[in-house]
gemmi code that builds the backbone of each chain (N, CA, C; Angstrom):
import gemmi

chains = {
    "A": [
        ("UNK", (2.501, 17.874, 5.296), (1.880, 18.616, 6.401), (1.551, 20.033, 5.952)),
        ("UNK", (0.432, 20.760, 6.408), (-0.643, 21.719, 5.730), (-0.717, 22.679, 7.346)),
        ("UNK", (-0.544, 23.778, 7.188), (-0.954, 24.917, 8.300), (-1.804, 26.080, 8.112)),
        ("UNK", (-2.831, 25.820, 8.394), (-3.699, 27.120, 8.369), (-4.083, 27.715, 9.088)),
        ("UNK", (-3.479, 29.065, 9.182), (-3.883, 30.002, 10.472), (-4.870, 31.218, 10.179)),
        ("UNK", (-6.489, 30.954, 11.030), (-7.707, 31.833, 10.822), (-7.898, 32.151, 12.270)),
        ("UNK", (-8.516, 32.810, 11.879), (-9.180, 33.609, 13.345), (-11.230, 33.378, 13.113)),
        ("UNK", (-11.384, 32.856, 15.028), (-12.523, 33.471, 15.133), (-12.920, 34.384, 16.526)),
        ("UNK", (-13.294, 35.474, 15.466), (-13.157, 36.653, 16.789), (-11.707, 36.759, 17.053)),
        ("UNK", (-11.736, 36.515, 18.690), (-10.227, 36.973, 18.841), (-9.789, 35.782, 19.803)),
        ("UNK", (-9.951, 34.443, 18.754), (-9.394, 33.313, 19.001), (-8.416, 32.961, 17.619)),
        ("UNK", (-7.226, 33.146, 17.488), (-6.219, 32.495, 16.812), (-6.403, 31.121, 16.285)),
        ("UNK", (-6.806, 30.712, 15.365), (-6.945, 29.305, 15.395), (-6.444, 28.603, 14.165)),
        ("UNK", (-5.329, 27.585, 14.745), (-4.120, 26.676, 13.836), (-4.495, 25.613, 13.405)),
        ("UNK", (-5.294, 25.185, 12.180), (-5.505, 23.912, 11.884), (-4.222, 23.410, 11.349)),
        ("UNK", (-3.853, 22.450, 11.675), (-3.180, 20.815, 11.213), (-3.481, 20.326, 10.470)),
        ("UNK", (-2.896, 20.019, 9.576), (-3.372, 18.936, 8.202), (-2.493, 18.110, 7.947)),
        ("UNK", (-3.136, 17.088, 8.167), (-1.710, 15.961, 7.582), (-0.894, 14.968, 8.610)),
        ("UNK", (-0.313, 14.638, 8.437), (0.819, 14.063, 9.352), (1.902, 14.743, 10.104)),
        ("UNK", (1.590, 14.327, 12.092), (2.531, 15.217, 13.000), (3.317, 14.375, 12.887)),
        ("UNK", (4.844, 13.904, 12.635), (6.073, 13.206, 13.482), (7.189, 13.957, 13.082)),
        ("UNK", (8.173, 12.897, 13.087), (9.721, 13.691, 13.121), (10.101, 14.505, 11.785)),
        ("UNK", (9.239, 13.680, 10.646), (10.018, 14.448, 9.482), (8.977, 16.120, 9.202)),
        ("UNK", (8.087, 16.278, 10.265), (7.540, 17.409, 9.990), (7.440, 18.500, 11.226)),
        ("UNK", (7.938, 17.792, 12.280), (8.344, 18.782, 13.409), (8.708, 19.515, 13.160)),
        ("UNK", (9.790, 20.132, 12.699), (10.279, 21.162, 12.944), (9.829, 22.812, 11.751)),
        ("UNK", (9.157, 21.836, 10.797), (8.396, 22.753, 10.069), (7.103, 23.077, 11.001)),
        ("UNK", (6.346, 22.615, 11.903), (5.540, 22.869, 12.252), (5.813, 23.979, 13.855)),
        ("UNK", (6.660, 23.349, 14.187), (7.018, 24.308, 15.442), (7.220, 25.588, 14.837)),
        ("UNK", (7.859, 25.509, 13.485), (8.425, 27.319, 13.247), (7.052, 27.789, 12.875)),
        ("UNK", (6.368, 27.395, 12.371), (5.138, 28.231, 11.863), (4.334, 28.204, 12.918)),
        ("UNK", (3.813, 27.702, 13.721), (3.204, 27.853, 15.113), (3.838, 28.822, 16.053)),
        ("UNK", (5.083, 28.925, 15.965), (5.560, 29.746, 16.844), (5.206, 31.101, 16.605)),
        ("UNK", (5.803, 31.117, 14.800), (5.621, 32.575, 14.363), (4.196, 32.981, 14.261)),
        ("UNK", (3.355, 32.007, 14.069), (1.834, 32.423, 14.337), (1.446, 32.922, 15.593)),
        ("UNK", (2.093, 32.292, 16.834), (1.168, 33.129, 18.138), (2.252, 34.238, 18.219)),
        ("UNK", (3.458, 34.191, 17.918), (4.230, 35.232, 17.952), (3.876, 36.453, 17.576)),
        ("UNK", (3.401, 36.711, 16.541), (3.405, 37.747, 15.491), (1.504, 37.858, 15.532)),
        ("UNK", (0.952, 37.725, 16.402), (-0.775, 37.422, 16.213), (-1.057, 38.521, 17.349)),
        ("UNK", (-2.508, 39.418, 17.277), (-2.835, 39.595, 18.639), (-4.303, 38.552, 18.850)),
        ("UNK", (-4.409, 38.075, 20.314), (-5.265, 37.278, 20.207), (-5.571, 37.113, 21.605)),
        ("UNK", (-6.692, 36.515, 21.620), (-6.877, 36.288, 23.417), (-6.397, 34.384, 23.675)),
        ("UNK", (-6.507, 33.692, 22.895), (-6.741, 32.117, 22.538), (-5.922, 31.712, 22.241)),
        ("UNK", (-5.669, 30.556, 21.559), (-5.108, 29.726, 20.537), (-5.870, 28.531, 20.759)),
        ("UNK", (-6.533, 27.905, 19.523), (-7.108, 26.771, 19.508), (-6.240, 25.799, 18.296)),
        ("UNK", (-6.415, 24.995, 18.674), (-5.753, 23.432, 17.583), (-6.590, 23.158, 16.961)),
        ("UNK", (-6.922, 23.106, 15.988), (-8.007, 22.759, 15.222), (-7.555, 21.306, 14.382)),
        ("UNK", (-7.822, 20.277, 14.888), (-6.986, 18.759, 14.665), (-8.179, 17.996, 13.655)),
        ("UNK", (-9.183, 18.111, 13.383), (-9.909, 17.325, 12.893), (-8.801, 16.879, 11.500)),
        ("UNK", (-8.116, 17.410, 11.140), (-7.428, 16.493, 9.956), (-6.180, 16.428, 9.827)),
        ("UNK", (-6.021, 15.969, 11.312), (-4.473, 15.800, 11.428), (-4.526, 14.573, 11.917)),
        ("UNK", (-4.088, 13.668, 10.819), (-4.517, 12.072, 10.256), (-4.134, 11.180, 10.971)),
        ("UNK", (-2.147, 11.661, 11.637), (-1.660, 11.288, 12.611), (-0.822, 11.782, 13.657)),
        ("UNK", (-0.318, 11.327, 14.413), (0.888, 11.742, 15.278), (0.981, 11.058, 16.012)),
        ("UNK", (2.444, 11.281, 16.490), (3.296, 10.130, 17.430), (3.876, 11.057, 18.169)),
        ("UNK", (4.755, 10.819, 19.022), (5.281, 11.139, 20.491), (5.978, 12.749, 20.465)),
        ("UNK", (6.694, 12.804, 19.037), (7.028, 13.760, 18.862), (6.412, 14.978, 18.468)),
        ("UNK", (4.823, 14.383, 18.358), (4.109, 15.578, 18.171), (3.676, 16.181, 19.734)),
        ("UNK", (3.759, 15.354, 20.466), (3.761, 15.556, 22.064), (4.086, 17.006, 22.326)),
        ("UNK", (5.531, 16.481, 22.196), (7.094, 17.367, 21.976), (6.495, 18.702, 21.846)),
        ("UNK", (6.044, 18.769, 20.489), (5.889, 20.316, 19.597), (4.581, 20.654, 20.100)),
        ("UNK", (3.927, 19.999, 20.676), (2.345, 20.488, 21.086), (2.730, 21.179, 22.672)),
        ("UNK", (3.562, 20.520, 23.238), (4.053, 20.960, 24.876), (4.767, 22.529, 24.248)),
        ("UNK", (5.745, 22.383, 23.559), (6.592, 23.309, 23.171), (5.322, 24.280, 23.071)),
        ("UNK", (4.702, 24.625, 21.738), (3.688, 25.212, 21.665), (2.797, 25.720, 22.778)),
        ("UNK", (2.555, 24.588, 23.605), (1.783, 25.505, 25.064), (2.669, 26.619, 25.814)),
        ("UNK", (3.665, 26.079, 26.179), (4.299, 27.110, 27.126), (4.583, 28.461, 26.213)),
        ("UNK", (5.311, 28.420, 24.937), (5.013, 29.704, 24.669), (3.712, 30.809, 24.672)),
        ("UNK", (2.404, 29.724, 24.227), (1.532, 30.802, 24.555), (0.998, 31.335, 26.216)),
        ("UNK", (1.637, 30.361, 26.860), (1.220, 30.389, 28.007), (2.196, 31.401, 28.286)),
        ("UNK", (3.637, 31.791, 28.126), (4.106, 33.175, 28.433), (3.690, 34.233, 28.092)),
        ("UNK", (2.850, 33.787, 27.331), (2.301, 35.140, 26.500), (1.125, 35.671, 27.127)),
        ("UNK", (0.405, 34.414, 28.036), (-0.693, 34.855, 29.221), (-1.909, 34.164, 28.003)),
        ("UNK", (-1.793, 33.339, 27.233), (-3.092, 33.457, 25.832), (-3.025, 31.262, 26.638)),
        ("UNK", (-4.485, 30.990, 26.810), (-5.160, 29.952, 26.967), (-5.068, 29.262, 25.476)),
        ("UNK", (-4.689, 27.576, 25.664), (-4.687, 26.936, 24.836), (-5.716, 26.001, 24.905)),
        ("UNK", (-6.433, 26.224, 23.420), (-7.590, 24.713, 23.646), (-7.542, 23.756, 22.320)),
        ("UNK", (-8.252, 22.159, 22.482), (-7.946, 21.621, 21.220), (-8.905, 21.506, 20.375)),
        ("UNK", (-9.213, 21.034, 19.475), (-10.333, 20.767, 19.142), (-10.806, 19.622, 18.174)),
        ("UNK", (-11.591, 18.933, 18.204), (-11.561, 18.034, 17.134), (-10.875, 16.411, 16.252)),
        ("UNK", (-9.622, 16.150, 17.791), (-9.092, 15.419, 17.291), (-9.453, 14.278, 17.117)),
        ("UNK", (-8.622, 13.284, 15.608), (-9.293, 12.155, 15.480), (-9.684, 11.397, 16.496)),
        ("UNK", (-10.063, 9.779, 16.548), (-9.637, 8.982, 17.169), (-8.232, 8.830, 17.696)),
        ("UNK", (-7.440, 8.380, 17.321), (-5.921, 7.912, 17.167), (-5.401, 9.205, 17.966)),
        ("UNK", (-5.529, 10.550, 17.614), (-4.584, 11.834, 18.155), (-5.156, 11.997, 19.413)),
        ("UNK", (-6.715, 11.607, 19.873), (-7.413, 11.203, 21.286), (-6.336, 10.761, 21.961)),
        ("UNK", (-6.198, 9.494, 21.534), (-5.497, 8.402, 22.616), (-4.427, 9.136, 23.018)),
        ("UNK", (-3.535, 9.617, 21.414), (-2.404, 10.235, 22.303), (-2.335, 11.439, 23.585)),
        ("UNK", (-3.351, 11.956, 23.148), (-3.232, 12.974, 24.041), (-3.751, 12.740, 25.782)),
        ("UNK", (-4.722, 11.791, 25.500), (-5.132, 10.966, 26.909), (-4.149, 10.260, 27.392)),
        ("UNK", (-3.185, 9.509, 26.357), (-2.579, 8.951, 27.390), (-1.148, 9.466, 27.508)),
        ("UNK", (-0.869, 10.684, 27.522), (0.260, 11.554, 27.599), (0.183, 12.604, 28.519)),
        ("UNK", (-1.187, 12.709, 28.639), (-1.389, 13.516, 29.787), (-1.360, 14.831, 29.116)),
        ("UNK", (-2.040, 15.089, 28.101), (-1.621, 16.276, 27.505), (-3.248, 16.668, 27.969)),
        ("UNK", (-3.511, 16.681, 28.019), (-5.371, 16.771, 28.118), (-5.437, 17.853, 29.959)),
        ("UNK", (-4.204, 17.113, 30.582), (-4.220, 17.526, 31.705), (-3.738, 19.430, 31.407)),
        ("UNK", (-3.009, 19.791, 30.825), (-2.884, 20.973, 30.664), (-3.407, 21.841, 29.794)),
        ("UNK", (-4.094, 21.107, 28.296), (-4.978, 21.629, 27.234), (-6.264, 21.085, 27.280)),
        ("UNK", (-7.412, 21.992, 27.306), (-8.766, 21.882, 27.499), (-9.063, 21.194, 26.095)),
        ("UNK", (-9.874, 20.459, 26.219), (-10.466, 19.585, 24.944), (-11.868, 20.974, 24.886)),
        ("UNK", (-12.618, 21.411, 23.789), (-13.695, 21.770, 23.533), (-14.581, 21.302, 21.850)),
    ],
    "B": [
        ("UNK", (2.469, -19.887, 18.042), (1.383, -19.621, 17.057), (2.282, -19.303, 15.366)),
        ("UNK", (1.724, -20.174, 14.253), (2.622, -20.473, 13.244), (2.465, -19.223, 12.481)),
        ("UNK", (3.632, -18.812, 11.734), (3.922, -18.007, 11.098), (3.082, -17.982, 9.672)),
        ("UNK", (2.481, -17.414, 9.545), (1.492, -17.432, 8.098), (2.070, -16.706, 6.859)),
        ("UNK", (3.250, -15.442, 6.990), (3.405, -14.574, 6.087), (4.301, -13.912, 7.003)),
        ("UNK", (5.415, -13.319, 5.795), (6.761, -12.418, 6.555), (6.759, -11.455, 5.398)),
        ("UNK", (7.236, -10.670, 6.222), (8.292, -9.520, 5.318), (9.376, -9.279, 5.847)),
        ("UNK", (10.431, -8.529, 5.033), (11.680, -7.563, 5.404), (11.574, -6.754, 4.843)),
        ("UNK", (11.940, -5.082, 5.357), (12.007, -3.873, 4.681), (13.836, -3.578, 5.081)),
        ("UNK", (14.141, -3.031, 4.759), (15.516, -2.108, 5.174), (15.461, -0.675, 4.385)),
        ("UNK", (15.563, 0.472, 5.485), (15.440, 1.541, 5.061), (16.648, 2.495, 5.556)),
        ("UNK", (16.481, 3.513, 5.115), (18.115, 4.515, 5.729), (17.540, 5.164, 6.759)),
        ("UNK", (18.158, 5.676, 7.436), (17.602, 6.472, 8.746), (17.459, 7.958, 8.666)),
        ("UNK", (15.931, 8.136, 7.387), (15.777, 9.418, 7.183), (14.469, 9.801, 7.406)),
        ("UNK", (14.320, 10.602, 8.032), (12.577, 11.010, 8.720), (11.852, 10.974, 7.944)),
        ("UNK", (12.049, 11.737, 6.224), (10.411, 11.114, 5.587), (10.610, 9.461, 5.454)),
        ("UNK", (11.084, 8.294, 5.515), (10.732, 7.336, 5.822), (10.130, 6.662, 7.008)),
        ("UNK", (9.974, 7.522, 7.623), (8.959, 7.034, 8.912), (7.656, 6.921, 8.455)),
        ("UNK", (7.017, 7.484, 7.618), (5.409, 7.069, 7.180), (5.819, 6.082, 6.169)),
        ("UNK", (6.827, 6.053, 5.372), (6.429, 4.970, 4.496), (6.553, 3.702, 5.389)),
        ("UNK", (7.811, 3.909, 6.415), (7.481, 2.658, 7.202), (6.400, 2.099, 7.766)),
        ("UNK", (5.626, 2.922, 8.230), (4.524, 2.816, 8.974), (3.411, 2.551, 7.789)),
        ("UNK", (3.441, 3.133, 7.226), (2.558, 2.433, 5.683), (2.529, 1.185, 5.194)),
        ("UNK", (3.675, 0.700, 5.063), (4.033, -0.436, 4.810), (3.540, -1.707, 5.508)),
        ("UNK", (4.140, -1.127, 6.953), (3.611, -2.066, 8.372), (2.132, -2.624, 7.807)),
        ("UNK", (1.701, -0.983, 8.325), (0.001, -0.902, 8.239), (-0.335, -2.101, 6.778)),
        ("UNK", (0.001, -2.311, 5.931), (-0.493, -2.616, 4.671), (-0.189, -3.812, 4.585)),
        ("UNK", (0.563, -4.504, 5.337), (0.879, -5.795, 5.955), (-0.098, -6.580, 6.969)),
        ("UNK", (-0.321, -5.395, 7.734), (-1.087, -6.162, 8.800), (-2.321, -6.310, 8.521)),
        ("UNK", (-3.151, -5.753, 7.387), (-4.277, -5.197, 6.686), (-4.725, -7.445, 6.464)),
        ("UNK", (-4.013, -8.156, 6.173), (-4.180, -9.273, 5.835), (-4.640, -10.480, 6.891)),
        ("UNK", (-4.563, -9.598, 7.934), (-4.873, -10.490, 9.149), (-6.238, -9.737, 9.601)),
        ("UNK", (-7.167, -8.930, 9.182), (-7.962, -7.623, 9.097), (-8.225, -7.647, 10.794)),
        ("UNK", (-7.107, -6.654, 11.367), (-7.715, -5.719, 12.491), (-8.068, -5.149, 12.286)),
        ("UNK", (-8.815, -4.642, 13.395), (-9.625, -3.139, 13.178), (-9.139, -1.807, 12.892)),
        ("UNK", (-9.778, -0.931, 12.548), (-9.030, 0.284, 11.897), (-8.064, 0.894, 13.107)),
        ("UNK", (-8.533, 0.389, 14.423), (-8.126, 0.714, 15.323), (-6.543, 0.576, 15.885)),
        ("UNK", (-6.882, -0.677, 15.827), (-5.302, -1.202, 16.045), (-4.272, -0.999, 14.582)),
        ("UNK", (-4.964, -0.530, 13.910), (-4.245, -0.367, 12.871), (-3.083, 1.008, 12.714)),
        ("UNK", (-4.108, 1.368, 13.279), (-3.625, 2.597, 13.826), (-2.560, 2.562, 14.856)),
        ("UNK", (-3.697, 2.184, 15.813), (-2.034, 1.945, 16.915), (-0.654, 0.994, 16.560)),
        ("UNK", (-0.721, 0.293, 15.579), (0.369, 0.088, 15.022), (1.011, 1.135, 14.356)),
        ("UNK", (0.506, 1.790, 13.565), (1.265, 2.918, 13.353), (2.417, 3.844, 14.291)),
        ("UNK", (1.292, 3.927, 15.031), (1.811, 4.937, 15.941), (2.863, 4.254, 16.784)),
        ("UNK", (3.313, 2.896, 17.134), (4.037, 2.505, 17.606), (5.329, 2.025, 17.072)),
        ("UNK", (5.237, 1.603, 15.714), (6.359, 1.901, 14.649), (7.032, 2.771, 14.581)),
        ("UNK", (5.787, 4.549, 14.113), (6.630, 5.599, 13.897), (7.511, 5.911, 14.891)),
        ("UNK", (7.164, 5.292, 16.550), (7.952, 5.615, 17.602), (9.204, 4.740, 17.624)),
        ("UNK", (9.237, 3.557, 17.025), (10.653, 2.973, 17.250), (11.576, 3.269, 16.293)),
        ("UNK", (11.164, 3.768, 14.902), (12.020, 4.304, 13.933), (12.315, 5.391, 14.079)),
        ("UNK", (11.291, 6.771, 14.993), (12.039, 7.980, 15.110), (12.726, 7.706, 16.339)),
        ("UNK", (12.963, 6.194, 16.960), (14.062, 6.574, 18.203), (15.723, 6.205, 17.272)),
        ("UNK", (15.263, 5.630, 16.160), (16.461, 4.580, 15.885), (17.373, 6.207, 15.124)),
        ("UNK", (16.005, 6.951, 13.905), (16.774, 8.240, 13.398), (17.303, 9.115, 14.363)),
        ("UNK", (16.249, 9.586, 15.156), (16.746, 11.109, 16.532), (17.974, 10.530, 16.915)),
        ("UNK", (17.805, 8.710, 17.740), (18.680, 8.493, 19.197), (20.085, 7.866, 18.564)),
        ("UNK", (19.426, 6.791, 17.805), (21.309, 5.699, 17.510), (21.700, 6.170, 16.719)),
        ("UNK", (21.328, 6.734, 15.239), (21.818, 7.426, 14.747), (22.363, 9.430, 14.606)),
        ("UNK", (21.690, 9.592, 15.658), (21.774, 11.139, 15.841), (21.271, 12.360, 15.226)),
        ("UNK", (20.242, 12.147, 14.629), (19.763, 12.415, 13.218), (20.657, 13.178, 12.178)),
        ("UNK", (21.373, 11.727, 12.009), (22.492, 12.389, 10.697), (21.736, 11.941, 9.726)),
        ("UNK", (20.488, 11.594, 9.705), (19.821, 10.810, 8.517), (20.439, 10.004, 7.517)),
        ("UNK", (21.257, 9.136, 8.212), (22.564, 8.213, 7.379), (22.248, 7.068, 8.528)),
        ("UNK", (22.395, 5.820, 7.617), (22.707, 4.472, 8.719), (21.260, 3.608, 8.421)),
        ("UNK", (21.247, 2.359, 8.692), (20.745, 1.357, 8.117), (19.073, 0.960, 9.689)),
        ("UNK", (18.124, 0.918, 8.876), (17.383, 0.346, 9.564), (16.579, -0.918, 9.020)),
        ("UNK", (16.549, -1.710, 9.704), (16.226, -3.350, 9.380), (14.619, -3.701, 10.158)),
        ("UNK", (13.610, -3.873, 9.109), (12.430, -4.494, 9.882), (11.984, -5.217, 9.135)),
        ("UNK", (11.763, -6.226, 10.261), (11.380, -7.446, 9.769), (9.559, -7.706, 10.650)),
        ("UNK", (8.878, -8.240, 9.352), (7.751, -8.650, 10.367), (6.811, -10.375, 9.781)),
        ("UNK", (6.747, -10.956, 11.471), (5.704, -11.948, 11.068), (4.309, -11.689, 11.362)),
        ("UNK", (3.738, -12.526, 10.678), (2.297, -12.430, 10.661), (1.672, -13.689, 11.375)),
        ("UNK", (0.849, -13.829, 12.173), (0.992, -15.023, 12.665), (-0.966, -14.830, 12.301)),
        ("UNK", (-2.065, -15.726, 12.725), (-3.135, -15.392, 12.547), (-3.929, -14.429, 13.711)),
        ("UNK", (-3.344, -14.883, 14.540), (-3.583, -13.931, 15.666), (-2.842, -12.581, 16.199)),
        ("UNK", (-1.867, -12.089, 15.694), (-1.091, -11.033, 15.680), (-0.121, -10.959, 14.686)),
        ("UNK", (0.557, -9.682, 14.859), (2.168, -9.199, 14.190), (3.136, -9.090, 15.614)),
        ("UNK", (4.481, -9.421, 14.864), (5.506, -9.367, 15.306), (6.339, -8.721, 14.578)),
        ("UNK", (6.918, -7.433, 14.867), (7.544, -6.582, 14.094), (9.023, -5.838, 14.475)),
        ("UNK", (10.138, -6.703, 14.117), (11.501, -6.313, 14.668), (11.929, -5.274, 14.302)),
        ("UNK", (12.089, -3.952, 14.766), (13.172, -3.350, 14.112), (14.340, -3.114, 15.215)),
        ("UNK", (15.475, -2.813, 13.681), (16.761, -3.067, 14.430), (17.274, -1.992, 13.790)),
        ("UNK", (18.738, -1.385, 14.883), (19.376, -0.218, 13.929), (20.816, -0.783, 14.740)),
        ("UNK", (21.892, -0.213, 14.096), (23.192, 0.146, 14.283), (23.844, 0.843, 14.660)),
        ("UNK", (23.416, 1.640, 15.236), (23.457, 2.817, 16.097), (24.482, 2.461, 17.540)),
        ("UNK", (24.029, 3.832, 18.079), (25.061, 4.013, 19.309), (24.414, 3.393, 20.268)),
        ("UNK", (23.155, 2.716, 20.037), (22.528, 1.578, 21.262), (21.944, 2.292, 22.609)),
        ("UNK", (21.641, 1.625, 23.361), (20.820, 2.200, 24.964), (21.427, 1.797, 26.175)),
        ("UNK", (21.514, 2.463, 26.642), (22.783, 2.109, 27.852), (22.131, 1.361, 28.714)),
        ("UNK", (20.867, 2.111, 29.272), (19.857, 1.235, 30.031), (18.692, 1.123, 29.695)),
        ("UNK", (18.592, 0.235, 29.549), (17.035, 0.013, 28.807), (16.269, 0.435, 29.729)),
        ("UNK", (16.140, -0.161, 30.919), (15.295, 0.140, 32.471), (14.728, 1.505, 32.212)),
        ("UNK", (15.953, 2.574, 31.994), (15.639, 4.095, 32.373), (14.888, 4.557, 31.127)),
        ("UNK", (14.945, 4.479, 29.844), (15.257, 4.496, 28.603), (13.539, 4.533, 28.360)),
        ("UNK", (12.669, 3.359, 29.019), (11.687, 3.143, 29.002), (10.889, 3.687, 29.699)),
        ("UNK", (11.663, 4.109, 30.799), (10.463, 4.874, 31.982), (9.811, 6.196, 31.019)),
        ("UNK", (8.335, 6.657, 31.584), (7.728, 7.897, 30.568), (8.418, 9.370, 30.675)),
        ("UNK", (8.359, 9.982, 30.155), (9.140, 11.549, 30.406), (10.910, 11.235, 30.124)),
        ("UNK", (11.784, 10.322, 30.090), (13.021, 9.932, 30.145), (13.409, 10.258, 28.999)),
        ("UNK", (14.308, 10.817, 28.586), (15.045, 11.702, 27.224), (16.562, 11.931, 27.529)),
        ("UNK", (17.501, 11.147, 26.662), (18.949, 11.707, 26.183), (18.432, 12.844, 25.275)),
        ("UNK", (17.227, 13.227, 24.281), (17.951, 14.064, 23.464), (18.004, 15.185, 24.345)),
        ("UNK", (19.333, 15.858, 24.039), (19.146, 17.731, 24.441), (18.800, 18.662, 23.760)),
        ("UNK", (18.669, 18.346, 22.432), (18.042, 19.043, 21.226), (16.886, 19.011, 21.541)),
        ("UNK", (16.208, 19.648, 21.156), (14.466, 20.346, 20.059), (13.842, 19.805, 21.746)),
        ("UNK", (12.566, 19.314, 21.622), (12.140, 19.217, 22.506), (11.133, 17.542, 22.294)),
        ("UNK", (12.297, 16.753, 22.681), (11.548, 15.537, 23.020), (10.910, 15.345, 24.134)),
        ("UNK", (9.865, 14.760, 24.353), (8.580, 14.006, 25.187), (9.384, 13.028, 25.921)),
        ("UNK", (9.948, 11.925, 25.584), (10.357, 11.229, 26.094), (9.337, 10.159, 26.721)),
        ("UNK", (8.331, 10.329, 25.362), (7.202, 9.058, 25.932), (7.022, 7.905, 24.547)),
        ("UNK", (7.951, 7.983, 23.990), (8.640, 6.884, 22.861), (7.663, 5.731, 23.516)),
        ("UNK", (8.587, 5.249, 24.257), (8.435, 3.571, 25.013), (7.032, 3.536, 25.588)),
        ("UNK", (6.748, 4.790, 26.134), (5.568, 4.632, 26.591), (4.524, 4.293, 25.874)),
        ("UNK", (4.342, 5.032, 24.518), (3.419, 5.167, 23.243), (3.717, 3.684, 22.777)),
        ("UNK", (4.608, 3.098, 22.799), (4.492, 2.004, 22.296), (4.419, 0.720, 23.423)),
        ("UNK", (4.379, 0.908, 24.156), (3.621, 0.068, 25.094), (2.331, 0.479, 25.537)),
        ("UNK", (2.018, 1.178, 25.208), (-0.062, 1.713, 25.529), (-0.077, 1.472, 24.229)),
        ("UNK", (-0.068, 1.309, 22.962), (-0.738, 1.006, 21.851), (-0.047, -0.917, 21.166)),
        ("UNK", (1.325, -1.349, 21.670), (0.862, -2.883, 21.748), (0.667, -3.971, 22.211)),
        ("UNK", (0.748, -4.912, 22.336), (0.583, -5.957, 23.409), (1.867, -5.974, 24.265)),
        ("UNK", (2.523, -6.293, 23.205), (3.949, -6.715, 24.229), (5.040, -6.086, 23.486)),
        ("UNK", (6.442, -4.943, 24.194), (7.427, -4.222, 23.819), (8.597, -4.959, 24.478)),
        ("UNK", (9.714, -5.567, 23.388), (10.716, -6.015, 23.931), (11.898, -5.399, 23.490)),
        ("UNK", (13.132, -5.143, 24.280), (14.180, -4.420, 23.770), (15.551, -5.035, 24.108)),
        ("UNK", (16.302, -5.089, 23.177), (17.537, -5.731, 23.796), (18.563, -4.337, 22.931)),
        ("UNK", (19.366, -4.295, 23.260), (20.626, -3.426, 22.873), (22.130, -4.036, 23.569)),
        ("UNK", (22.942, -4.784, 22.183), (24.415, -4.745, 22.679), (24.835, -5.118, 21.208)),
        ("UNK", (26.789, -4.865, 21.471), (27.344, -5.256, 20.090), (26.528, -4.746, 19.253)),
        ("UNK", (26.468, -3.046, 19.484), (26.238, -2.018, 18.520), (24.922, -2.581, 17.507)),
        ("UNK", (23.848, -3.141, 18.279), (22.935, -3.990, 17.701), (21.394, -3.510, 18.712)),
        ("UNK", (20.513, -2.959, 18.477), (19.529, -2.259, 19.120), (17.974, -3.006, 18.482)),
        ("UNK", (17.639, -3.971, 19.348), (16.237, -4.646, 18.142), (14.903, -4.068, 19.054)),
        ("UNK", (14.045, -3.398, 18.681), (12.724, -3.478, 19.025), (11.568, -4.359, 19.029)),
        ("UNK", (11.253, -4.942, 19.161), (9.919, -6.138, 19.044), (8.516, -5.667, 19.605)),
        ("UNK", (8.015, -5.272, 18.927), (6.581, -5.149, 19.049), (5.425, -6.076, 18.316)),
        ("UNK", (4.710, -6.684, 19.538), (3.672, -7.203, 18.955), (2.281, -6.979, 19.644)),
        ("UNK", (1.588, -7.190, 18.585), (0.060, -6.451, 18.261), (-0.546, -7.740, 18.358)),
        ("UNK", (-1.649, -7.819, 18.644), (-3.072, -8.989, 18.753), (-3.963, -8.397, 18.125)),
        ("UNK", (-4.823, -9.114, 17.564), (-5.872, -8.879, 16.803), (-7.324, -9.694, 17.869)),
    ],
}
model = gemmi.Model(1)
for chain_id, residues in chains.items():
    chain = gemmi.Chain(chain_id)
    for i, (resn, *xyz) in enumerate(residues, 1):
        res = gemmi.Residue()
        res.name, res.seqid = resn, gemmi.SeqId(i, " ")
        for name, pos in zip(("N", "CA", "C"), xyz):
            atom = gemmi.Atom()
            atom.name, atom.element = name, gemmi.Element(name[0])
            atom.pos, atom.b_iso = gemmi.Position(*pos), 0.0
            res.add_atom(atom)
        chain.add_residue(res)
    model.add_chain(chain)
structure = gemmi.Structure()
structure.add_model(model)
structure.setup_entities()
């Protein structure tokens, strides 16, 4: 698993690379965290086009991930995800709280 | 519907083995050629019963034995896995969406769910420290 954090304008934006599940959770929550943590920004976007997979537990770290930026008052959007990371997020209901663009 | 081709894997209950499991699966089922689709959703429904067997029966001490077995039939997979673990008290609750023992990190608690929206049919039995998953896929 691969994290790259760019900016456009003054949108924060975290691409994913690789494979979300259990054996990479918790590397990914710390660097996401410390990214909107330590960022000034108006956004945060997911930039998923090559994040190959994920399962339930990427749920987990993607929910986790919202509410912190959401204390922070900063809008979360996704972008790009495969097929396969679609479904999950449609059928998890994650879609209901993160804007697809 | 007759069995065409089997495997057995047995793996330890350590999180980077969740993709090879799911690799494996996938590279199995590749012989009956579903679509990239369901191929996928096999994945994704594997990685969910092996990260319940590491997180839940085993506790993620990343120690302890996981057993999968799969048939191939021409029209689907059938894919057991089993762990040794501390088992499910109620399956009923266990399965409902949002439902989580862990108190650690931050589980979803949509395990069962993910794997019943991506296969045909999810069966679970747990007793005598014996926990089997059954998932099967149609082509």
């Amino acid at each position: 698993m691969e994290l790259f954090i760019e900016f456009e304008g003054r949108k924060l934006v975290l691409r994913l690379v690789g494979e979300l599940d259990e054996h990479s959770a918790e590397f990914v929550k710390r660097r996401l965290d410390a990214a909107i943590s330590e960022n000034n920004f108006d956004a945060v976007i997911l930039e998923l086009s090559r994040l190959t997979f994920m399962d339930s537990t990427g749920i987990g770290v993607i929910i986790g991930r919202y509410k912190l930026a959401r204390k922070l008052n900063k809008s979360v959007y996704v972008r790009n995800p495969s097929q396969t990371v679609d479904k999950i997020f449609r059928m998890s209901g994650l879609y209901e709280i993160i804007t697809k663009i | 519907m007759s069995v065409i081709n089997s495997m057995k894997l047995n793996i330890e209950a350590k999180s980077q083995n969740e993709s090879f499991a799911r690799s494996v699966i996938a590279s199995f089922f590749v012989q009956i050629n579903p679509t990239l689709e369901q191929i996928e959703d096999l994945k994704t429904a594997v990685s969910e019963a092996v990260t319940n067997c590491i997180v839940h029966a085993y506790g993620g001490s990343q120690s302890g034995a996981i057993d999968i077995s799969c048939d191939l039939s021409e029209n689907n997979i059938e894919i057991r896995i089993t762990d040794y673990g501390k088992g499910i008290e109620d399956i009923g609750k266990a399965m409902q969406p949002f439902f989580t023992t862990g108190t650690e990190g931050e589980r979803s608690g949509m395990g069962f769910t993910v794997m019943q929206a991506f296969c045909d049919k999810v069966n679970v039995t747990s007793q005598n420290g014996q926990t089997t998953v059954t998932l099967t896929k149609n082509i």
